[in-house]
C-alpha positions in Angstrom: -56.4 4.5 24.4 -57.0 8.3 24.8 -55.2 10.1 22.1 -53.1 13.5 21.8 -56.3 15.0 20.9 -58.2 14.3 23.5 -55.8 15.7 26.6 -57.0 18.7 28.0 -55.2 22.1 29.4 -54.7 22.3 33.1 -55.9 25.5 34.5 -52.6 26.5 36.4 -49.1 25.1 35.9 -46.0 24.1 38.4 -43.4 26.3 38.5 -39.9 25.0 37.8 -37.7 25.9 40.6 -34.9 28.5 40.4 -32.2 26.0 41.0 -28.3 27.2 40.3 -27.0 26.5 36.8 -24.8 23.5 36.4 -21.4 24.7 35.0 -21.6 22.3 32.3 -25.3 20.6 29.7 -30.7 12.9 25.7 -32.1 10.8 22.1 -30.5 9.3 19.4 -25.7 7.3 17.7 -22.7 6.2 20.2 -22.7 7.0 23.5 -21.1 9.9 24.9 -18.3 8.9 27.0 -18.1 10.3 30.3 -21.4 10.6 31.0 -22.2 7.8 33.6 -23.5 5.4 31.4 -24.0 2.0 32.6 -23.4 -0.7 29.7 -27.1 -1.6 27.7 -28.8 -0.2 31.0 -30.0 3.4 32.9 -31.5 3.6 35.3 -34.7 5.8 36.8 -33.4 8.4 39.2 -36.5 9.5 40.9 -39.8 9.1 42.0 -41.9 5.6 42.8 -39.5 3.5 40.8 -36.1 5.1 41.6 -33.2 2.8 40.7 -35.3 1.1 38.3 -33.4 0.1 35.5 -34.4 0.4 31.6 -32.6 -1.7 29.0 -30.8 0.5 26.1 -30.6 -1.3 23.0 -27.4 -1.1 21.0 -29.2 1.0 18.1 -27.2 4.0 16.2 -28.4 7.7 17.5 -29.7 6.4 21.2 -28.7 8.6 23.2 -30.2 8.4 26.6 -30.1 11.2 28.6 -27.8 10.9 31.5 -28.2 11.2 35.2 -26.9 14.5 35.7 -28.7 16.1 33.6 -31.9 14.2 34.4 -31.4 15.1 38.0 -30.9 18.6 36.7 -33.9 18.9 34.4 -36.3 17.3 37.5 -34.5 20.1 40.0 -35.9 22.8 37.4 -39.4 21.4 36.8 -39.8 21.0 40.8 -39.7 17.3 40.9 -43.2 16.8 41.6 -45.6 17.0 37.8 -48.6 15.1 39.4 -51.7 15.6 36.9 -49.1 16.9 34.2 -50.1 15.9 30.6 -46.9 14.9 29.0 -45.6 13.9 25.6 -42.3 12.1 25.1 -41.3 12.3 21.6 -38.8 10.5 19.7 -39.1 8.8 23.3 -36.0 6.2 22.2 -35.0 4.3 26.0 -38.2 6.2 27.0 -36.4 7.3 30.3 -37.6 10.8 30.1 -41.3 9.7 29.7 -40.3 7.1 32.7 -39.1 9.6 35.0 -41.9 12.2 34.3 -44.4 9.0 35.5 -42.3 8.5 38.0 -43.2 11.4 39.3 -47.0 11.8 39.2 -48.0 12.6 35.6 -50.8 11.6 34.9 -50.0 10.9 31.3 -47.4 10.2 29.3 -47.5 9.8 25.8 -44.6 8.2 24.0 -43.9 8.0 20.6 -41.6 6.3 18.4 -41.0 5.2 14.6 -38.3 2.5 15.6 -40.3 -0.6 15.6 -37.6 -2.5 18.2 -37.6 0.3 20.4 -41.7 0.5 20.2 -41.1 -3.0 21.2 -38.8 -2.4 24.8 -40.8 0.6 25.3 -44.1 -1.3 25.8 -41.9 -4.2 27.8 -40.9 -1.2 29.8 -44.3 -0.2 30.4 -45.6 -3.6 31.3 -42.8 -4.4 33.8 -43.4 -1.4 35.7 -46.8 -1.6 35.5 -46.7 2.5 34.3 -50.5 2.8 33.8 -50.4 6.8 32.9 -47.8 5.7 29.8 -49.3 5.3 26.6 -46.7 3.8 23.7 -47.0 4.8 20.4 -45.2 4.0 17.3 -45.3 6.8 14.6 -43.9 10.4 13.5 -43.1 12.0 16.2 -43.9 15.8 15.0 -46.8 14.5 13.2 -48.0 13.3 16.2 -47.5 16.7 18.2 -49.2 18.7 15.2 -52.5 16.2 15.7 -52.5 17.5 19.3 -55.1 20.0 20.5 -54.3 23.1 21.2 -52.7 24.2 24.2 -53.4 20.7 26.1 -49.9 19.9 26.9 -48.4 20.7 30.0 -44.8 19.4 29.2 -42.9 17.8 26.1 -40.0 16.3 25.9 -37.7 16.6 22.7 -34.6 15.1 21.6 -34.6 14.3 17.8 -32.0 12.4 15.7 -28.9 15.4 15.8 -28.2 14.1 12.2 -31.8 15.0 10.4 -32.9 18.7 10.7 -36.1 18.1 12.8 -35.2 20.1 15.7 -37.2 23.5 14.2 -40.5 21.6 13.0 -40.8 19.6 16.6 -40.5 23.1 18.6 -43.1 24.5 16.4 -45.2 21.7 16.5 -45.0 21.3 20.5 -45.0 24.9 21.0 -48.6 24.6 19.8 -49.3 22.0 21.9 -48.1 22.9 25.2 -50.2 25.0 27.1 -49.1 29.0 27.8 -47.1 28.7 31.0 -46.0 24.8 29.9 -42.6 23.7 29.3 -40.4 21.8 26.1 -37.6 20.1 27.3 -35.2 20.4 24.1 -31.5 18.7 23.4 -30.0 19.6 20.1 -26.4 19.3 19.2 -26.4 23.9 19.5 -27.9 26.3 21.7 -30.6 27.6 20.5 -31.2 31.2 21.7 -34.9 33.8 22.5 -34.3 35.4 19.2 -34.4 31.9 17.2 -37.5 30.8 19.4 -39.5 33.8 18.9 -42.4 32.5 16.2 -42.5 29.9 18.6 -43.9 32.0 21.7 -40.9 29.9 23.8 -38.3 31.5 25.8 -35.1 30.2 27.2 -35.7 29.3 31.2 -32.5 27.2 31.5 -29.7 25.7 29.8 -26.9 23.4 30.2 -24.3 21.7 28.4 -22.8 18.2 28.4 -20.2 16.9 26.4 -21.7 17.7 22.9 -25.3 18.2 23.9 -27.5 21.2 24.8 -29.9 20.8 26.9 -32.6 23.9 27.1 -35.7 24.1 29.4 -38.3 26.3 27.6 -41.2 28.0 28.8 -44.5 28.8 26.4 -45.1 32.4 26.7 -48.8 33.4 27.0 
């Protein structure tokens, strides 16, 4: 199994695409209502295994990320990430992970301390027969701080809103991603260019959904 450490930086990165903002803005407790979820399922919205559905295990804190804002997120990054070195952390349903596969990484590493979760992830993976994803169960900022330098080309966050994990996983995928890359954040606020600074990320999009933020950022060189 290669390892975080051993991904290396691509020489250019995509551009996400300048697509409008939504007028209104995925991880870990109940459901949101209103958000199109389908009961203990969600389903892949693009790429080779569109309409492919992922089971969601009745576990406090999952909160998969819905459609819309999948659809969204995918619109900004350009829809296509084929050779894009990915990490999904605190990866939960692992349909961010999924959908980045989906659409031509060509790996994606997702981690996860649940050991049930671990466990659907890696059915997941098997079913769909999603060579590029690699499952791992562990810390999930850790895991980012073992990476090498710069070798990312996207990472996908969405911590527990109840612990206070959203500054260490920025800083620790800040230094992974590669200058030009993208961190795909949700956090229960916005977080704003002056907060991100030490972090060398800036705030390329933003939208909010019921309670959650959801920020695309972009690693500055």
């Amino acid at each position: 199994m290669r390892t975080l450490s051993g991904m290396r930086p691509r020489s250019t990165m995509a551009k996400a695409k300048t697509a409008p903002r939504p007028s209104a803005t995925h991880s870990s407790g109940a459901k949101p209502s209103g958000l199109g979820y389908a009961a203990h399922e969600i389903r892949i919205i693009g790429g080779v295994w569109k309409r492919s559905k992922l089971k969601v295990l009745d576990k406090p804190g999952l909160r998969p990320t819905p459609d819309r804002v999948r659809e969204t997120l995918f619109n900004w990054l350009g829809q296509d990430l084929t050779g894009w070195l990915c990490v999904d952390a605190f990866a939960g349903t692992g349909v961010l992970g999924f959908e980045a596969a989906s659409r031509g990484a060509k790996q994606v590493l997702m981690m996860e301390q649940d050991a049930e979760l671990v466990a659907q992830l890696t059915d997941s993976k098997i079913r769909l027969k999603a060579t590029a994803v690699q499952v791992q169960r562990g810390d999930a900022v850790q895991g980012l701080q073992r990476a090498a330098v710069g070798s990312l080309d996207l990472v996908f966050l969405d911590p527990p809103f109840e612990g206070e994990l959203c500054a260490p996983a920025l800083q620790a995928a800040a230094q992974a991603v590669a200058p030009g890359g993208w961190v795909y954040l949700e956090a229960p606020v916005l977080w704003r260019d002056e907060q991100l600074l030490a972090c060398y990320l800036t705030v390329e999009r933003h939208l909010k959904a019921g309670a959650v933020h959801a920020h695309l950022l972009k690693k500055r060189a």
